[in-house]
C-alpha positions in Angstrom: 15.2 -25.3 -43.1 14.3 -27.8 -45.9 17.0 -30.3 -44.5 15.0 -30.8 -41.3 13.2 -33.7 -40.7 10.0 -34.5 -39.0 11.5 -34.8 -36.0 13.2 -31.5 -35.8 9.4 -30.1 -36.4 7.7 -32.6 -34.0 10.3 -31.0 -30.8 9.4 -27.7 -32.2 6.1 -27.5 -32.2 5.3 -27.3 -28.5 6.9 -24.5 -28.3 5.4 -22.8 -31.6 2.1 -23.1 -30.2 3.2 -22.0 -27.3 3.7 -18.7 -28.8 1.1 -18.5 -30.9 -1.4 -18.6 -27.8 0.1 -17.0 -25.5 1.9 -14.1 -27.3 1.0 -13.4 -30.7 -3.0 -14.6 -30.9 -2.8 -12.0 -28.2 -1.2 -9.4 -29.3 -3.3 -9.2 -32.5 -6.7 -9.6 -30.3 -5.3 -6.6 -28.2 -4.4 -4.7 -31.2 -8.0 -5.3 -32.8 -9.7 -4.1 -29.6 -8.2 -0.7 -29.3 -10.1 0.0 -32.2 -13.1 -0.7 -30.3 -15.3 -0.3 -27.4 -14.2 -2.9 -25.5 -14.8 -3.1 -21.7 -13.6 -6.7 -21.1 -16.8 -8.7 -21.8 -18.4 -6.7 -24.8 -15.9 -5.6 -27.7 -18.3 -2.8 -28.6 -18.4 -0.6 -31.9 -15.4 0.2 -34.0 -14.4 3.7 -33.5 -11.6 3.3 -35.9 -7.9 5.2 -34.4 -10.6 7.3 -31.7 -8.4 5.6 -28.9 -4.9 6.7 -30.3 -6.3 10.5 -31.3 -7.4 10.6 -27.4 -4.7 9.3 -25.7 -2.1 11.5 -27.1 -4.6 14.5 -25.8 -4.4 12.5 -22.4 -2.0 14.8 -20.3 -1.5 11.9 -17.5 -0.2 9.4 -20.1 2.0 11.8 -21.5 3.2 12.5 -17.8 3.7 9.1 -17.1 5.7 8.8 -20.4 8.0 11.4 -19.5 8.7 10.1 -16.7 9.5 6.7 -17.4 11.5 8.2 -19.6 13.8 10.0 -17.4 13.4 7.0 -15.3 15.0 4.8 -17.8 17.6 6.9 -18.8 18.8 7.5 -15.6 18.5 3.7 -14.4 20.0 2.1 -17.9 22.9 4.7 -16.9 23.5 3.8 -12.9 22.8 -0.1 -13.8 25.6 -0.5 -16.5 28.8 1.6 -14.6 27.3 -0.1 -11.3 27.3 -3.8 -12.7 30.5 -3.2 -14.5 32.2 -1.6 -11.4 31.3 -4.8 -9.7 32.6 -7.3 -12.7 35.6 -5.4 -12.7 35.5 -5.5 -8.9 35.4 -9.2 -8.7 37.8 -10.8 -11.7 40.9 -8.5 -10.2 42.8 -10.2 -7.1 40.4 -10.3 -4.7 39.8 -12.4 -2.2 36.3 -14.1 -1.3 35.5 -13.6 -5.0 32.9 -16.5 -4.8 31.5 -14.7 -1.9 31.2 -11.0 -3.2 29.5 -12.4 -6.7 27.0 -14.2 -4.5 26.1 -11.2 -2.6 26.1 -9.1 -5.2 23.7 -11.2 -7.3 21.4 -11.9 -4.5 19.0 -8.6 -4.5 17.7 -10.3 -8.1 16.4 -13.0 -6.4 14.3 -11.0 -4.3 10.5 -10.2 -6.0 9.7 -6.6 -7.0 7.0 -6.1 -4.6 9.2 -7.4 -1.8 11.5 -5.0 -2.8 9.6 -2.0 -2.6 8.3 -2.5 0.6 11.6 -3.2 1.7 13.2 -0.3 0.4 9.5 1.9 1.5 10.8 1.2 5.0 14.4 2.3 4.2 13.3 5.5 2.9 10.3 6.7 5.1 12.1 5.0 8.5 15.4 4.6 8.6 16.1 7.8 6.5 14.3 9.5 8.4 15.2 8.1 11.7 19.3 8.9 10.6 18.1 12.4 9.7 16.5 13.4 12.6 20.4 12.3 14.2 22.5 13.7 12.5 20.7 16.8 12.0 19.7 16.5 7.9 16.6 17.7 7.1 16.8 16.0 3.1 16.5 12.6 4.9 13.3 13.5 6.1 10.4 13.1 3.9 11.3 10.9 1.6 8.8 9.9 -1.2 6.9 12.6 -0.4 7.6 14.5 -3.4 8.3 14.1 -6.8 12.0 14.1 -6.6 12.6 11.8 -3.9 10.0 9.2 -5.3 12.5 9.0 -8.2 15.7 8.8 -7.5 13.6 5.9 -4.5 12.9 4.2 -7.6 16.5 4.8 -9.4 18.1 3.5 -6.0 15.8 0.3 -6.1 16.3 -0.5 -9.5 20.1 0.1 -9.5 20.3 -2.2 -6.4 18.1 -5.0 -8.3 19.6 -5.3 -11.4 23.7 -4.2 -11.2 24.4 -7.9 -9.7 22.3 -9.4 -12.4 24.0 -7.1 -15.2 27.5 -7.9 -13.5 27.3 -11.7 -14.0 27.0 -10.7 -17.8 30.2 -8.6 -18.0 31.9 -11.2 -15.4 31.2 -14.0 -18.5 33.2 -11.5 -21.0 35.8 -10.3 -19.0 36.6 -13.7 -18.2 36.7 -14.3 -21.9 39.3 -12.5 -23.1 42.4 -13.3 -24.0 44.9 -13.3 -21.4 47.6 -12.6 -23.6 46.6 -9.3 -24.7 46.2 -7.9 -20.8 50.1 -9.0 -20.3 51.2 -7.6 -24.0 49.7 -4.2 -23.0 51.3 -4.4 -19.6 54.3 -5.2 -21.0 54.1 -2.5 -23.5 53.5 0.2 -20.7 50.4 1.0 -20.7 48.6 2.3 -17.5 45.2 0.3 -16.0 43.1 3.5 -17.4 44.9 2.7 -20.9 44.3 -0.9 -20.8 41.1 -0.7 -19.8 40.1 1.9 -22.5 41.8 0.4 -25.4 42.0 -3.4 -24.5 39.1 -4.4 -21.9 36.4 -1.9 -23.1 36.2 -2.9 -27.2 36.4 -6.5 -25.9 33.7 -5.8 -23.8 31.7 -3.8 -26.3 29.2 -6.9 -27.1 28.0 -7.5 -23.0 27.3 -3.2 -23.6 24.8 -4.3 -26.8 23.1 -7.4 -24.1 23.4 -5.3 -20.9 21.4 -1.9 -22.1 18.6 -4.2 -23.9 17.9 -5.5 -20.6 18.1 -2.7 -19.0 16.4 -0.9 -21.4 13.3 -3.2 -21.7 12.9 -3.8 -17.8 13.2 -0.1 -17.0 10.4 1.0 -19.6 8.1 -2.2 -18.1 8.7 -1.5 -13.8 5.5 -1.8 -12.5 5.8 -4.3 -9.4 8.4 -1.6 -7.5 6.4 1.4 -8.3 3.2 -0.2 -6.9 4.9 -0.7 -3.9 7.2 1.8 -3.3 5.3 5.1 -4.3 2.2 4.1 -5.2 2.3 6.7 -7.9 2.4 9.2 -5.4 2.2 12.1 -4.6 -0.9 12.7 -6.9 0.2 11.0 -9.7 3.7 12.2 -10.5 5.4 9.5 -10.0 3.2 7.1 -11.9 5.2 5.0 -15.0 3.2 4.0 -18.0 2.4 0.5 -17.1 0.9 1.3 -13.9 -0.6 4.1 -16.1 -2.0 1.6 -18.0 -3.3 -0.9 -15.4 -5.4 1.9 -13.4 -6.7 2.8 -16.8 -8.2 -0.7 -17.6 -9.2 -1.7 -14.3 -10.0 1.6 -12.4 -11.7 3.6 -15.0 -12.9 0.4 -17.1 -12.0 1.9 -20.4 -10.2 -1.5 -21.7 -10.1 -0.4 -25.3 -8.2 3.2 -24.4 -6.0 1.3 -22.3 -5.4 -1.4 -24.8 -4.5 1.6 -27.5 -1.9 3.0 -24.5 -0.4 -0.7 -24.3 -0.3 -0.8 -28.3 1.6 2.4 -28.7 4.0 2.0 -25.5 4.8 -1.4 -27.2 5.7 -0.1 -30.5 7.5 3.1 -28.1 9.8 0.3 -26.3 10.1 -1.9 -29.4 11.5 1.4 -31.5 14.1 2.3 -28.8 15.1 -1.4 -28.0 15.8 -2.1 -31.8 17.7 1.1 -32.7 19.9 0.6 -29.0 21.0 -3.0 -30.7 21.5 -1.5 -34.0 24.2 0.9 -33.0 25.6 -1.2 -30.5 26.1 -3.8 -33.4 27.6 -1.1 -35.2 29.8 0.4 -32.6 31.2 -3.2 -31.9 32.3 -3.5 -35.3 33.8 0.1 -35.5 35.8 -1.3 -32.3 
């Protein structure tokens, strides 16, 4: 760093600043004022780690914890096979390759909110509408209960992100060395085998990108559940951030909710770090 010169420092500092306003001045402020009073306007009286001791006693945060949880360890799941499927699907000899990528990649481009209300439609309509023809009665209802507003959300999110994830296994499976497909297919060795032994540990680093992704954007929906449950029915389907948001600007208690935000940061930062840690590690085992 001592070799750069003032220019290398003048291009940077835009972007410094940038980062120290609208990140990390804020972060700290928000860190300070969940050991407060705060209610938006007035930071109150310090009440010192009051906040944190409540919130873990706050059974609707832990709720809405747990299940973002399952949420997210369901989605990371669905989105990785699903978006690899699809990578796989479209660097083998297929034709209209161009054309299938496209498609595939095209439900990211869509907004969350959009989505919701699209899929909303899907599940309380059309499901039902298909039900009520062919006679199933688990079409019916949908996102009416607790069970069907989450796999509504697993289905949405799988469908968002798997083209998005696939264009990031497409750029490493299109990296690898050609000869060492044709030296295992010369040597024998079945489309399971090459994929297992050759393809996957080649692959191994896109796993390490993919699941943070995935990872941090499942633990942060909040646009899609707005829209497609609501949090509905009575709660149950609530994730932390909306959690969170209702908190702050329903109930007005903008230091508790800042306290939620602190400690679901440090939650997602925790699992993020450790995920990239052992991925590293794998990789190198591979």
């Amino acid at each position: 760093m001592r070799t750069k010169d003032l220019s290398y420092w003048l291009f940077l500092a835009p972007v410094l600043l940038a980062l120290t306003l609208v990140v990390i001045v804020p972060m700290l402020l928000g860190v300070y004022y969940s050991f407060t009073t705060w209610n938006g306007i007035d930071t109150g009286e310090f009440v010192g780690f009051q906040n944190y001791i409540d919130l873990f006693n706050d059974q609707r945060f832990m709720d809405s914890l747990w299940f973002t949880t399952k949420f997210s360890i369901v989605s990371v799941i669905l989105i990785n096979l699903i978006g690899l499927s699809l990578a796989l699907l479209v660097t083998g000899r297929v034709r209209s390759s161009k054309l299938l990528r496209t498609t595939f990649f095209m439900p990211n481009l869509i907004g969350g909110l959009i989505l919701g209300f699209i899929w909303q439609f899907i599940f309380i309509k059309v499901f039902a509408s298909v039900g009520e023809i062919i006679g199933m009665e688990s079409l019916q209802g949908w996102l009416s209960t607790t069970d069907t507003g989450f796999w509504g959300l697993v289905i949405l999110m799988s469908w968002q992100m798997a083209g998005y994830i696939m264009v990031i296994y497409i750029a490493y499976l299109e990296g690898m060395p050609k000869e060492l497909l044709e030296a295992s297919e010369i040597d024998g060795a079945s489309s399971f085998q090459r994929f297992r032994y050759v393809v996957f540990p080649l692959v191994a680093p896109a796993f390490t990108v993919s699941m943070f992704l995935t990872l941090s954007n499942t633990f942060k929906l909040y646009d899609q559940n707005l829209s497609l449950t609501g949090g509905g029915p009575y709660n149950s389907t609530e994730m932390v951030a909306m959690e969170i948001f209702k908190t702050a600007f329903m109930q007005n208690a903008f230091a508790y909710a800042q306290a939620k935000a602190v400690i679901f940061f440090v939650i997602v930062a925790i699992i993020a770090l450790v995920q990239v840690y052992l991925n590293k590690r794998k990789e190198v085992e591979m």
